[in-house]
N, C-alpha and C positions, 0 to 999 in steps of 0.2 A: 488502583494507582492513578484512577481521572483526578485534575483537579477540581475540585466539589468550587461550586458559583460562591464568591467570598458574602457575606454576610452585607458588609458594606455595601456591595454594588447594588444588593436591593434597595436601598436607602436612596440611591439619586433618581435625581427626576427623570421625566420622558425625554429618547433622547434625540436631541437636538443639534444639528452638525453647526449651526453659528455657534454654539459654547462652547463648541472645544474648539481650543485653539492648535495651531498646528507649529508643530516641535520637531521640525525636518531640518537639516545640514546635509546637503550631500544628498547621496542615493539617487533612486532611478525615477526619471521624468518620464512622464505618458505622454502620449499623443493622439488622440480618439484615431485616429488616422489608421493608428498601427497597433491600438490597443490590444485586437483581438488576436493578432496576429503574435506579440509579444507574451499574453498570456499565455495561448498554448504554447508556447517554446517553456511553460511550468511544466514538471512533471509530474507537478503535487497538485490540488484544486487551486484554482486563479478564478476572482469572479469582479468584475466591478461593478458597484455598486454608487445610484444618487439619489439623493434623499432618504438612504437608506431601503430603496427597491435593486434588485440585482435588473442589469442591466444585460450582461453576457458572461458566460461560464466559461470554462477549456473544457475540452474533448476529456483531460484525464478528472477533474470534477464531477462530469458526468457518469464517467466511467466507477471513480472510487463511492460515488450516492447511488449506484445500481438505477439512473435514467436511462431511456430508450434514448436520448439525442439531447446536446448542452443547451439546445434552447427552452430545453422544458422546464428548466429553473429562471429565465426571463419574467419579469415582472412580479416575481415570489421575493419575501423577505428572510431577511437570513436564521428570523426565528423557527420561519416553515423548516428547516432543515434541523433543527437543534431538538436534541430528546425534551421535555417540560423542566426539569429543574436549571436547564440553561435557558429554554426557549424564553420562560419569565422575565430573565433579566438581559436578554442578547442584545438590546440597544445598549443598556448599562457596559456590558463587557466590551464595546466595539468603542462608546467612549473613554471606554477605561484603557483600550490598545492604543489607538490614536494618541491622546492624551499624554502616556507614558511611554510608548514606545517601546511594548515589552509583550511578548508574545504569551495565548492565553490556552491551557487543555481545558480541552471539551467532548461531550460526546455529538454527535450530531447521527442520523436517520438514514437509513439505508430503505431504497424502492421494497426490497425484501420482510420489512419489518425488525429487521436488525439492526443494531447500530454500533459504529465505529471509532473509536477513541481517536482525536486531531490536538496538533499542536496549529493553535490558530494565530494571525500576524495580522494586522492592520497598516495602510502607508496612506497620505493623502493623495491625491488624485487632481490637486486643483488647477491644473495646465488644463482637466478634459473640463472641469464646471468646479463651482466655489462647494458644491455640496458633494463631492465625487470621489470615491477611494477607493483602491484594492485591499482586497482580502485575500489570505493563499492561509491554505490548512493542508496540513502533511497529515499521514494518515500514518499512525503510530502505533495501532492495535497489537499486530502481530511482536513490536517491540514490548511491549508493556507486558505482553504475556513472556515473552524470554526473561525478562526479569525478574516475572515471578517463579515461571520454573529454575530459575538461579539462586532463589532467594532461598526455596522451598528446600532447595540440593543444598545448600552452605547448615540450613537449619538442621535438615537431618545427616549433614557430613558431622556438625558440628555434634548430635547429640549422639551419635555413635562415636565417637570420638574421647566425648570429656564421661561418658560414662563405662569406657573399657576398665577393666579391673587391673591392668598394664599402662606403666609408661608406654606411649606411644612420641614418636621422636621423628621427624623428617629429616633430613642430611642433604645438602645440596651443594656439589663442591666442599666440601671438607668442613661447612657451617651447618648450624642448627637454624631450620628456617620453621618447626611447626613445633609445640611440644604440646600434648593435653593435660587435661585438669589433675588427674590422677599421675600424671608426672612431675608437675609442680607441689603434687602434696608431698609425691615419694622425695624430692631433694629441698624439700623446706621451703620451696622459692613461693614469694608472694605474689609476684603477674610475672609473665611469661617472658618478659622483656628482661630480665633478669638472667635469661638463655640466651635467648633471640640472637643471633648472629654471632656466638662463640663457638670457638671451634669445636669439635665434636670429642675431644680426647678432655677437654671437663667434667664432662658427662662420670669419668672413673676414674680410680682410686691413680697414683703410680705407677703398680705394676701393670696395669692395663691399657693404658694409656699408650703406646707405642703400636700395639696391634692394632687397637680400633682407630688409629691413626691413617695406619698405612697397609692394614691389608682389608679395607673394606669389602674391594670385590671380590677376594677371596672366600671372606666369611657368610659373602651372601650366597653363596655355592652348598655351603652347609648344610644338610635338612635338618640336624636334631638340634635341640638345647644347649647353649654356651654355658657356664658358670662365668661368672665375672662379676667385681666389686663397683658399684657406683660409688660416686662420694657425691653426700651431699654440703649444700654452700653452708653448713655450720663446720664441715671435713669433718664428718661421721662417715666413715664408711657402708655400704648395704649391702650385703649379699643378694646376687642376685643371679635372673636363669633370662639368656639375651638370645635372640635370633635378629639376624639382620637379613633384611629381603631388597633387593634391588626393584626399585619403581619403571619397570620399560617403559609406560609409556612417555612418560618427563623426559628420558636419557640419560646415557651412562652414567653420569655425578650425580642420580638423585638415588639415595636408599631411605628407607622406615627399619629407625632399630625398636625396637618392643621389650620391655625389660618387667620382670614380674619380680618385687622384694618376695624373698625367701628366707629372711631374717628367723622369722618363724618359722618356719621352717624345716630351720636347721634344732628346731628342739621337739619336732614331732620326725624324728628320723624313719618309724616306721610306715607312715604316708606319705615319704618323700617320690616313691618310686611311679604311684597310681597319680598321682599328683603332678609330676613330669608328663607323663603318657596324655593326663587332659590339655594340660597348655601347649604343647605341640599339637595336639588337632584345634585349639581355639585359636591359637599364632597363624595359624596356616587360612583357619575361614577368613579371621577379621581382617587381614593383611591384606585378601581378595575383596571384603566387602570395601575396606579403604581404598584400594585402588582404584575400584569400582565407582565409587563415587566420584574420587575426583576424578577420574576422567573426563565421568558425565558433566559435571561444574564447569571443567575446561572446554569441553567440547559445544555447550550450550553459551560459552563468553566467546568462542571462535564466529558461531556463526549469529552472533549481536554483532562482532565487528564485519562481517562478511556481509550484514542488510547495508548496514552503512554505506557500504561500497557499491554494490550491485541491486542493478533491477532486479525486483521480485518477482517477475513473469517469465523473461528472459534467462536472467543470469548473467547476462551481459554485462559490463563498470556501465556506472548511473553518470549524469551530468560532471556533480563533485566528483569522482574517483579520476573522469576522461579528463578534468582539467589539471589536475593534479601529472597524470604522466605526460601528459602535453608539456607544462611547465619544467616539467625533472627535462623534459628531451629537448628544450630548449635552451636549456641550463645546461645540457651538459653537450651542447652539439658546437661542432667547430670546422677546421675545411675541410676534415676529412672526412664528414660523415654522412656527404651527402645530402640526395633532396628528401625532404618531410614533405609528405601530403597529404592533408585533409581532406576529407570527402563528406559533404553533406548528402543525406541521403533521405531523401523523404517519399513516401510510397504515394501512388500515385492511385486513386478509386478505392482506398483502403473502407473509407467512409461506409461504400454502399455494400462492401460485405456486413459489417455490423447491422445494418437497417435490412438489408433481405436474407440474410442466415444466423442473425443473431451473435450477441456479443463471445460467446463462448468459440465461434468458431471464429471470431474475430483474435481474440488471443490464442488460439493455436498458430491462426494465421502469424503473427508477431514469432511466437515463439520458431517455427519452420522458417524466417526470414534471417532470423539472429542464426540459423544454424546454416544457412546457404551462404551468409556475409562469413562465417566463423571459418567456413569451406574453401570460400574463391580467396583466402588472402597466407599469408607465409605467419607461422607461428611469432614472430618477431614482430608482426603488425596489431592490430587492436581492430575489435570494431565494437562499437557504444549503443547505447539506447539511451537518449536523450531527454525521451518523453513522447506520447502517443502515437503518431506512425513515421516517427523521427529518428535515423538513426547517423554514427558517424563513423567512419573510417579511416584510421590514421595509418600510413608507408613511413615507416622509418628505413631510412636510409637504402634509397633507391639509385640506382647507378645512373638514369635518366630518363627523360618525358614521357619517351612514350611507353613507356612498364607504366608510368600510371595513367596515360590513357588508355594503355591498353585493359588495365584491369580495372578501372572505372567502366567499361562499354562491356567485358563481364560481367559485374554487378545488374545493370542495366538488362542484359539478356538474359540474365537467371532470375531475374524478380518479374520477367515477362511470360518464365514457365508456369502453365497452371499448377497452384496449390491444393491438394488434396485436404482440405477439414472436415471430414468426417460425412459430407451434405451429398445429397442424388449427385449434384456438377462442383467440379472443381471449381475454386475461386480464383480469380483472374482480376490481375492488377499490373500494377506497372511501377518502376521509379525515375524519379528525376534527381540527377545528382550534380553540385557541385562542387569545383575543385579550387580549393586555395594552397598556394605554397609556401613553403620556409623557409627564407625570410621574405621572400619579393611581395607575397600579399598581405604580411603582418607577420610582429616578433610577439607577442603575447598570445596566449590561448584565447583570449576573448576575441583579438583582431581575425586570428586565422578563422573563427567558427563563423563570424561575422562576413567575411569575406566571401566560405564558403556557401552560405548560407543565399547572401545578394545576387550570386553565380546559380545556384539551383532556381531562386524565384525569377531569372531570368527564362530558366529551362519550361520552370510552368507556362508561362507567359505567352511562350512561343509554343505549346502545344505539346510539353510534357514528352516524358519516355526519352531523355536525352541526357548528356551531360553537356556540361560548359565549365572552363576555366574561369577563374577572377580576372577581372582584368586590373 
């Protein structure tokens, strides 16, 4: 599902940062000053790049291309990192972002020998120099495979499905939301939409119609074989042998009725009986194997939207999800709800665990920190992972100051106990955090992170392992 290099892009010349021109309104200004420091606040790869040489990476860059440290991508081009059938044309592509302003999939090179599927961006840069821009690639792998295994589940939900030898029929709230192929044969219908969303008591003749109306849960109580007339849309009647099963895990308003024509049936009277006896043990498998699958289908689209939301190491809400209930609590906050307070949180010698115990015991370390912050705070509260050893914590509706100083200089003293990662000596670190408030140091989620954020790199400045307010 990568996007293969377009054809065209082999076709342009060498690429050249004075011909492209720059197609910017709006969006975010650099400042070499604070470049480096604004990348890593990415949680995705951030790299800038002049004359088309990278220039400086982020820590999570480093991190998602399996480098020992983000400077080891300094003075390398952005083709060194691209599998060959992008690397060819990776100037082509970067004028092709630029230029358009449309982000690009790619695979690019992992230290491992592996490589990893990215959705890649381009922006100009030219506040830092006239030939100067960011790149940021999000790293998509693990999505690209959900889709497939979603795709793979719909195919074969699908061909067990339209090849059962039964109507097969979803119900949900008293409509038809699924029917298969062999259903639409048995009632004449020519596409499915011909059902789709009528109510469930079309499905049969008259007399039938009132029961399958209104005692579905009943019927799905049943173990054996219904008799009951379908009609179909010419209003031919069919005779027919029905079971209804209740779907748990959808909820209560969803059933699967299964309806086998017995038309024929009714003129081979002495194979009627052996004939019952098998489609109640085939009712009963494929009823489990349908279930079965959609759940899997369901439970694989749960946790596509569940990446969206949360760090993949963590578990923690990512950047997007923490500003999103930032905003909902500023939206919905008023006199009575108290103080909101942010806590930037940044770990303090996190660096030198990665470079002397290795990266693995650098993400346990991450992951034991998400679970000490998920500990010192009241289930009403939130704590985020930002991006690399960045984390935030949000007090909703605090009676007063000092609960959150007090439980900010907790945080502080449990990120000062040694960590256990698996190594001969615990790893030892520290944080620096600080604090902005609702509303006094910003009404927007960007102002309040921003606030808290200028409050922590006070904290470093002065010697780390502390907190401080915004002023």
């Amino acid at each position: 599902m990568n996007q293969p290099a377009p054809s065209n892009l082999q076709k342009e010349p060498a690429f050249d940062l004075g011909s492209v021109p720059e197609r910017r309104s709006g969006g975010v200004r650099f400042l070499e000053s604070g470049i480096s420091h604004m990348l890593d606040f990415y949680p995705d790869l951030a790299c800038l790049l002049r004359g088309g040489v990278i220039e400086y990476m982020n820590r999570s860059g480093a991190a998602i291309l399996g480098l020992a440290d983000e400077g080891d991508a300094s003075g390398r081009r952005l083709a060194d990192f691209l599998v060959p059938e992008f690397a060819d044309v990776a100037d082509a592509i970067v004028a092709h972002m630029l230029t358009h302003r449309e982000p690009f999939s790619a695979r690019m090179k992992v230290a491992t020998g592996k490589a990893v599927s990215v959705k890649m961006s381009a922006q100009w840069a030219r506040e830092i120099g006239a030939d100067a821009f960011v790149l940021t690639a999000q790293d998509i792998t693990q999505r690209l495979e959900l889709l497939e295994e979603i795709k793979r589940s719909e195919e074969k939900f699908r061909h067990l499905v339209d090849n059962a030898l039964d109507l097969v029929c979803a119900i949900e709230h008293g409509r038809i939301t699924f029917i298969n192929q062999t259903g639409l044969d048995i009632l004449r219908a020519s596409r499915a939409t011909d059902l789709i969303g009528k109510d469930v008591s079309e499905l049969f003749s008259a007399d039938y119609r009132q029961i399958f109306t209104d005692a579905l849960p009943e019927l799905s109580l049943e173990s054996g074989l219904m008799p009951a007339k379908l009609l179909r849309l010419d209003a031919v009647p069919v005779d027919a042998h029905v079971t209804v099963s209740r779907a748990a895990h959808f909820g209560k308003d969803f059933f699967v009725i299964q309806a086998r024509d017995i038309s024929e049936h009714r003129r081979a009277v002495m194979t009627l009986h052996s004939t019952n006896l098998e489609l109640e043990d085939r009712v009963r498998s494929r009823t489990r194997d349908l279930e079965e699958e959609v759940y899997r289908r369901r439970s694989a689209e749960e946790r596509l939207r569940g990446m969206a939301n949360h760090d993949g190491l963590t578990g923690l809400p990512n950047r997007g999800h923490l500003l999103e209930i930032l905003q909902s609590e500023i939206d919905g906050a008023n006199d009575n709800s108290g103080l909101m307070a942010v806590m930037y949180v940044d770990l303090d010698g996190f660096k030198s665990v990665n470079d002397t115990l290795g990266h693995d015991a650098g993400d346990l370390l991450l992951k034991i920190v998400a679970q000490r912050l998920k500990g010192c705070i009241r289930k009403s509260d939130l704590a985020a992972r930002i991006g690399g050893d960045e984390f935030v914590v949000v007090l909703r509706k605090v009676k007063n100051l000092s609960i959150v100083e007090t439980r900010a200089r907790e945080i502080v003293q449990m990120m000062a106990e040694p960590f256990d990662v698996g190594s001969e000596q615990p790893a030892d670190i520290g944080a620096s955090v600080g604090v902005a408030l609702f509303p006094d140091n910003g009404a927007t989620p960007d102002a309040l992170l921003k606030a808290a954020d200028s409050a922590m790199y006070g904290v470093k400045q002065a010697g780390k392992g502390a907190i401080a307010f915004a002023s």
